[in-house]
MMTF fields as JSON, N, C-alpha, C and O atoms, coordinates in Angstrom:
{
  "mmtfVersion": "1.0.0",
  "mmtfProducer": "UNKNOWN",
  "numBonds": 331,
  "numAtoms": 332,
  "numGroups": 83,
  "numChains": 1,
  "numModels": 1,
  "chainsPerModel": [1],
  "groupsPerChain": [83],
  "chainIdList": ["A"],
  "bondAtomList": [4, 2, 8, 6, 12, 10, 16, 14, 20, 18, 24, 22, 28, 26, 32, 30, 36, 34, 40, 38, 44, 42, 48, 46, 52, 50, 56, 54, 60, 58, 64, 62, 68, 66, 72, 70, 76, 74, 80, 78, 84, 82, 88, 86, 92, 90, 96, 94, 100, 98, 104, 102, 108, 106, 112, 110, 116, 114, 120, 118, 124, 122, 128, 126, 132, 130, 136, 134, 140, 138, 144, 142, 148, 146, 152, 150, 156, 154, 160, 158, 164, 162, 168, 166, 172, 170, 176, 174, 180, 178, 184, 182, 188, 186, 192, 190, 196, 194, 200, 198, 204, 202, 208, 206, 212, 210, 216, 214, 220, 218, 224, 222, 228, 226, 232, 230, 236, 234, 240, 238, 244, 242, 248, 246, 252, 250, 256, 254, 260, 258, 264, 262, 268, 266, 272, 270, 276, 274, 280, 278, 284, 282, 288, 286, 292, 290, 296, 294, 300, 298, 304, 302, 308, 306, 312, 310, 316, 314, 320, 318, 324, 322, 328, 326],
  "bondOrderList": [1, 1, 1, 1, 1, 1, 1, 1, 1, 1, 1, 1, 1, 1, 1, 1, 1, 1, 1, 1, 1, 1, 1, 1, 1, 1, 1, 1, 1, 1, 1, 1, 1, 1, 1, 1, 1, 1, 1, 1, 1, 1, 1, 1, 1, 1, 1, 1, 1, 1, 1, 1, 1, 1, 1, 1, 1, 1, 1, 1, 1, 1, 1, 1, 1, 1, 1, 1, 1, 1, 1, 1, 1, 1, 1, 1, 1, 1, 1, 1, 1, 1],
  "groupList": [{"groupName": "UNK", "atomNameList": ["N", "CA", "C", "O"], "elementList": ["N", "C", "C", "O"], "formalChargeList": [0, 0, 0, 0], "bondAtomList": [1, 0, 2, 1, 3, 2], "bondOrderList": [1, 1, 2], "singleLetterCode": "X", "chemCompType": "L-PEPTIDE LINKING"}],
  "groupTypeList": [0, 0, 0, 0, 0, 0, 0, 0, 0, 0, 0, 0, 0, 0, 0, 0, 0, 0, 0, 0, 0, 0, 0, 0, 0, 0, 0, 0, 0, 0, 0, 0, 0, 0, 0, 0, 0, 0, 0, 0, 0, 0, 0, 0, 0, 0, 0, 0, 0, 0, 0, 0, 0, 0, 0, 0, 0, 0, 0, 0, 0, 0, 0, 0, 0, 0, 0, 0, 0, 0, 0, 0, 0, 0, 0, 0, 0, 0, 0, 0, 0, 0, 0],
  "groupIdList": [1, 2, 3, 4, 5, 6, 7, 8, 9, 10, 11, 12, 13, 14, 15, 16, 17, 18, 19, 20, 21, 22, 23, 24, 25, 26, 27, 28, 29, 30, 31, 32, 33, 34, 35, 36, 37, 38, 39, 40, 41, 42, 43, 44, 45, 46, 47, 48, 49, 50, 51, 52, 53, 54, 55, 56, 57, 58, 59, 60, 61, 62, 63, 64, 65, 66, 67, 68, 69, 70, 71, 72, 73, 74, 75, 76, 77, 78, 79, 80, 81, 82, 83],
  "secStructList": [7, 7, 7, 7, 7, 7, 7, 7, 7, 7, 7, 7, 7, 7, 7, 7, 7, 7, 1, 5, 7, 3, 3, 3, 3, 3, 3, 3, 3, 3, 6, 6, 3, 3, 3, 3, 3, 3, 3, 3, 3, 7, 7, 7, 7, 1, 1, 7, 7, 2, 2, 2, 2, 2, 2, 2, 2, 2, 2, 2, 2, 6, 6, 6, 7, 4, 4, 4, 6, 6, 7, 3, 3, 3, 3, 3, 3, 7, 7, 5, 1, 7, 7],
  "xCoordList": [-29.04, -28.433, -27.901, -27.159, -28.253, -27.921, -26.221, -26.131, -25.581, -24.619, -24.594, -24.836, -24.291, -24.056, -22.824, -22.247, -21.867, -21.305, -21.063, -22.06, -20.155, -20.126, -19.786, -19.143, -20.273, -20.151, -18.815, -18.637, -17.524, -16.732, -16.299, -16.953, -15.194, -15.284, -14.607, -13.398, -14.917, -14.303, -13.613, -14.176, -12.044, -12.083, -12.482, -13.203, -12.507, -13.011, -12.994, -12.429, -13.693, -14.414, -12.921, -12.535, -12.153, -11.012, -11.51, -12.216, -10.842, -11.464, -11.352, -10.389, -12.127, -12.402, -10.653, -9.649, -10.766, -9.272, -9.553, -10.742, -8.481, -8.651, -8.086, -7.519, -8.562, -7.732, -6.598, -6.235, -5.823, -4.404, -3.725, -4.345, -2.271, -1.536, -0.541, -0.69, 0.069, 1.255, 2.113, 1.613, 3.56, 4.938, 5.706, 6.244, 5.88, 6.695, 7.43, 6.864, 9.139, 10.082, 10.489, 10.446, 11.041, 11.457, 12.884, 13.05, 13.552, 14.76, 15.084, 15.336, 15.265, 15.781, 16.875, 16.775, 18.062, 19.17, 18.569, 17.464, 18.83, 18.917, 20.169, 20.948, 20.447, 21.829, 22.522, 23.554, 22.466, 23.323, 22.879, 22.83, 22.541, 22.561, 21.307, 20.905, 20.768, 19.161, 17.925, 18.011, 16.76, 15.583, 14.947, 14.635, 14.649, 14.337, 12.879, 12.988, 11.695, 10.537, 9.571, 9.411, 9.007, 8.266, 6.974, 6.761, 5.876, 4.318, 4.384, 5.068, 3.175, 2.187, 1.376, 1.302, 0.394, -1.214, -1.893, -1.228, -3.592, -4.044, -5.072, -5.431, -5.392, -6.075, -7.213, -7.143, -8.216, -8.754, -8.638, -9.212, -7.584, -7.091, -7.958, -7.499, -9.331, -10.545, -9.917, -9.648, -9.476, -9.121, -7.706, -7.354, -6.706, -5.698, -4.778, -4.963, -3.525, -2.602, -1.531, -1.899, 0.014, 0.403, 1.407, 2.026, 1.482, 2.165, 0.901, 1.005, -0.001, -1.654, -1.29, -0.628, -1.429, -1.157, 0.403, 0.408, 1.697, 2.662, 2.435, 2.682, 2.104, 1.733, 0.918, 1.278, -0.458, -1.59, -0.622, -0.711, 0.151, 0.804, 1.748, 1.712, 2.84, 3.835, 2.926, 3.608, 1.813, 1.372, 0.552, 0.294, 0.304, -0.337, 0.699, 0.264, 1.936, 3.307, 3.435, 3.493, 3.465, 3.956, 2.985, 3.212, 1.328, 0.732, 0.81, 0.198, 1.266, 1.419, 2.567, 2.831, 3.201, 4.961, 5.544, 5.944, 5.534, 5.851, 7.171, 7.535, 8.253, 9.801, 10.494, 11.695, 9.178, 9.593, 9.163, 9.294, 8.677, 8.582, 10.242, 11.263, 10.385, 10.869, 12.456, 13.579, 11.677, 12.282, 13.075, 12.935, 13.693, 13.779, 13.334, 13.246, 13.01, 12.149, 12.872, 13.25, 13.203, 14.158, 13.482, 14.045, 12.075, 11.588, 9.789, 9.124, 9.416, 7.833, 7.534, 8.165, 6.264, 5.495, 4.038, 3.777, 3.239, 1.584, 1.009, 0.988, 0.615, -0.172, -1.534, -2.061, -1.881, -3.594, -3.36, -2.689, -4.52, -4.369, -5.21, -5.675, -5.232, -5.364, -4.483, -3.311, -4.708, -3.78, -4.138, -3.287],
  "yCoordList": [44.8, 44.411, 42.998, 42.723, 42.118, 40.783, 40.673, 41.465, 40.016, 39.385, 37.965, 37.136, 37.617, 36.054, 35.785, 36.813, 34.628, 34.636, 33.007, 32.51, 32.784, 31.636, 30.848, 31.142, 29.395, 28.286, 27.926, 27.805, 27.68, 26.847, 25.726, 24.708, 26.08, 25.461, 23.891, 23.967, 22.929, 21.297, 20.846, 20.688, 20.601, 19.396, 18.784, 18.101, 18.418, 17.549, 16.382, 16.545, 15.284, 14.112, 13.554, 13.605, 13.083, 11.836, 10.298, 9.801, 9.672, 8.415, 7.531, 7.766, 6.385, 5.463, 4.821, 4.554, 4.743, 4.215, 3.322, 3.14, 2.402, 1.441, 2.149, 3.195, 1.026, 1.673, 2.04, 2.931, 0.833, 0.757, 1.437, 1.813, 1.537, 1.947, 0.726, -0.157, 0.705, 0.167, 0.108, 0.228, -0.076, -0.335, -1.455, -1.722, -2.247, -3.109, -3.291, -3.312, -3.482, -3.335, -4.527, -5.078, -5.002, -6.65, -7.006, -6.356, -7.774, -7.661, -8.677, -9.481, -9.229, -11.035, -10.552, -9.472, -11.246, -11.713, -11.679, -12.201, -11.147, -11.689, -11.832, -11.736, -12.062, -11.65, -11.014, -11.449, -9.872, -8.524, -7.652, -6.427, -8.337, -7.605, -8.084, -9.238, -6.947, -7.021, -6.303, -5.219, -7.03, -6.694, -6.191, -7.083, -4.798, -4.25, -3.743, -2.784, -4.104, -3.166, -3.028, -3.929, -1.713, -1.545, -1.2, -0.434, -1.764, -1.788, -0.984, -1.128, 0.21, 0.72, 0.974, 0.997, 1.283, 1.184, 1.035, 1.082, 0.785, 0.938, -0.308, -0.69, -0.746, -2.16, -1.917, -0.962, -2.825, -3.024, -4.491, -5.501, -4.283, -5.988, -6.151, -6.073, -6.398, -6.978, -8.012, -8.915, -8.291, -9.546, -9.802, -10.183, -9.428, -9.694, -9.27, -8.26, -10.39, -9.671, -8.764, -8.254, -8.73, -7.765, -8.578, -8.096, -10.133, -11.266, -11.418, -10.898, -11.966, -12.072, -11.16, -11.608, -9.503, -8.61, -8.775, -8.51, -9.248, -9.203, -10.524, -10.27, -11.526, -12.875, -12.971, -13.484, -12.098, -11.757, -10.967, -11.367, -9.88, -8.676, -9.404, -9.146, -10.602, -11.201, -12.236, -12.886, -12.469, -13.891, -12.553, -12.929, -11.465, -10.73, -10.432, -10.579, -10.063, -9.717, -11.077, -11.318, -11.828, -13.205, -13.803, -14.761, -12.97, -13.486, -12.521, -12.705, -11.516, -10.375, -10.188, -9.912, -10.524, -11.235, -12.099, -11.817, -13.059, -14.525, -14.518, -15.017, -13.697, -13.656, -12.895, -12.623, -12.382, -12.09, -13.154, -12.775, -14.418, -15.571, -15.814, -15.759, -15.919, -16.11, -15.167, -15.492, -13.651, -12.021, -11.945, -13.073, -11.388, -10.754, -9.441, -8.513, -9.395, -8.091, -7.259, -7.643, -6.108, -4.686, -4.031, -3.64, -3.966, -2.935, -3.315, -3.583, -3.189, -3.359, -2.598, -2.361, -2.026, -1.554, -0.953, -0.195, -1.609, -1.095, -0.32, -0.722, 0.517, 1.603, 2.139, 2.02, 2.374, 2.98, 4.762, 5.792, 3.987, 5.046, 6.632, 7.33, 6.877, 7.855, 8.875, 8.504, 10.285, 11.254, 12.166, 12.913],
  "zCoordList": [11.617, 10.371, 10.526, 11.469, 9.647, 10.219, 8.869, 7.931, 9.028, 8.376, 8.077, 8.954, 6.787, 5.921, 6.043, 6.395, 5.896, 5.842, 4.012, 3.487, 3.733, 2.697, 3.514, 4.521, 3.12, 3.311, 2.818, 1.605, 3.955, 3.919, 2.718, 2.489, 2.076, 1.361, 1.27, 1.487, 1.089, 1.49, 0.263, -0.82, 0.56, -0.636, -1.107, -0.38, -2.352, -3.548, -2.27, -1.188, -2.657, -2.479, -2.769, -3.937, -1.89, -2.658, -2.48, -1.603, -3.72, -4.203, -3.218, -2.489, -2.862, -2.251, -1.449, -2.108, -0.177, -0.228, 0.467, 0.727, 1.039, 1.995, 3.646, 3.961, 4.362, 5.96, 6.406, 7.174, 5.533, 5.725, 4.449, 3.454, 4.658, 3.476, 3.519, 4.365, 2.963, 2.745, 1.797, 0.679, 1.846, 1.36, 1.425, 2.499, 0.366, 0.413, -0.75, -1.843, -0.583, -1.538, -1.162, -0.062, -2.572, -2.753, -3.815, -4.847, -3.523, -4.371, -4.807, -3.909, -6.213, -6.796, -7.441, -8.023, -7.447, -8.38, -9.381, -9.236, -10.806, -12.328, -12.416, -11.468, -13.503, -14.656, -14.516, -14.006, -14.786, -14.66, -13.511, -13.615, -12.364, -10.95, -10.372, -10.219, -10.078, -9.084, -9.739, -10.315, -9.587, -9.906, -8.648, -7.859, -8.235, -6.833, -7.334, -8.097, -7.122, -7.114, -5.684, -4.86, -5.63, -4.674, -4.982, -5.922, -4.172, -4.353, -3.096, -2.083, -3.558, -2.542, -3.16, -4.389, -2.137, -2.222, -1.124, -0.089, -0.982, 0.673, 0.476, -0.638, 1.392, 1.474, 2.616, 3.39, 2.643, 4.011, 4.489, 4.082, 5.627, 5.974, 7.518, 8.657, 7.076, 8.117, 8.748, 7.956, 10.223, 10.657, 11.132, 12.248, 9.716, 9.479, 10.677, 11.356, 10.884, 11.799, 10.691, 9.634, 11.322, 10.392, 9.481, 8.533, 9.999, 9.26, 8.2, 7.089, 8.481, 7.217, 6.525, 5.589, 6.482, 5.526, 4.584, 3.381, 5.325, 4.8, 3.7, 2.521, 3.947, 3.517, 1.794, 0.735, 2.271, 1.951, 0.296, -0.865, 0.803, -0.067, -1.109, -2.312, -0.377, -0.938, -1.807, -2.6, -1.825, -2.503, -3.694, -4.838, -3.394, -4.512, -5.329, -6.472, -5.374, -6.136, -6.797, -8.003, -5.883, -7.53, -8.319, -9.058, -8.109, -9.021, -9.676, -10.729, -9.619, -10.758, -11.669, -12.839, -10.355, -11.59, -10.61, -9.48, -11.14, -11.017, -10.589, -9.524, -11.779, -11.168, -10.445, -10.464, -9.439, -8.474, -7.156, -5.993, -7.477, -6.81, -5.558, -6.243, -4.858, -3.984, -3.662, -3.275, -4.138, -3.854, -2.605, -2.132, -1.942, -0.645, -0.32, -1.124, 1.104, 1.193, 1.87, 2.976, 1.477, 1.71, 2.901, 3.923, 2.589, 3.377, 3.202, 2.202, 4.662, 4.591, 5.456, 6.486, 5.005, 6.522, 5.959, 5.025, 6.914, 7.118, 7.991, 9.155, 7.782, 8.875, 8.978, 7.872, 9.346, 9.72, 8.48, 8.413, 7.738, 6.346, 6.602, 5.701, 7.811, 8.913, 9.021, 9.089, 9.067, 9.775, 11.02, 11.503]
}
């Protein structure tokens, strides 16, 4: 008597990501206090050291908003988008 068994079933296909992940939170003076926002998302930084990626990240935020042009940074960090 032979036995079948089902084929294992795999998660859905998740969407395209990059290698890395990353986090970076940034903070400017306005008016009536502080403007604090944080970007994440995953990248593939081919080459890059981990100053290039921080560099690379801070010059993508002020072309996206400008007044956050010369922010301070709270908190950063990049990692291998791996578990």
């Amino acid at each position: 008597m032979s036995q079948t068994t089902a084929p294992a079933q795999t998660p859905a296909a998740a969407p395209s990501q990059g290698t890395h992940h990353y986090v970076l939170t940034v903070q400017k003076p306005i008016h009536n206090g502080f403007a604090i926002q944080t970007y994440a998302g995953t990248f593939s930084p081919t080459g890059m050291t981990r100053q290039d990626c921080y560099q690379w990240l801070m010059g993508e935020i002020v072309r996206q908003a400008p007044q956050m042009a010369n922010a301070s940074t709270l908190f950063f960090d990049v990692q291998s988008n791996r578990i």
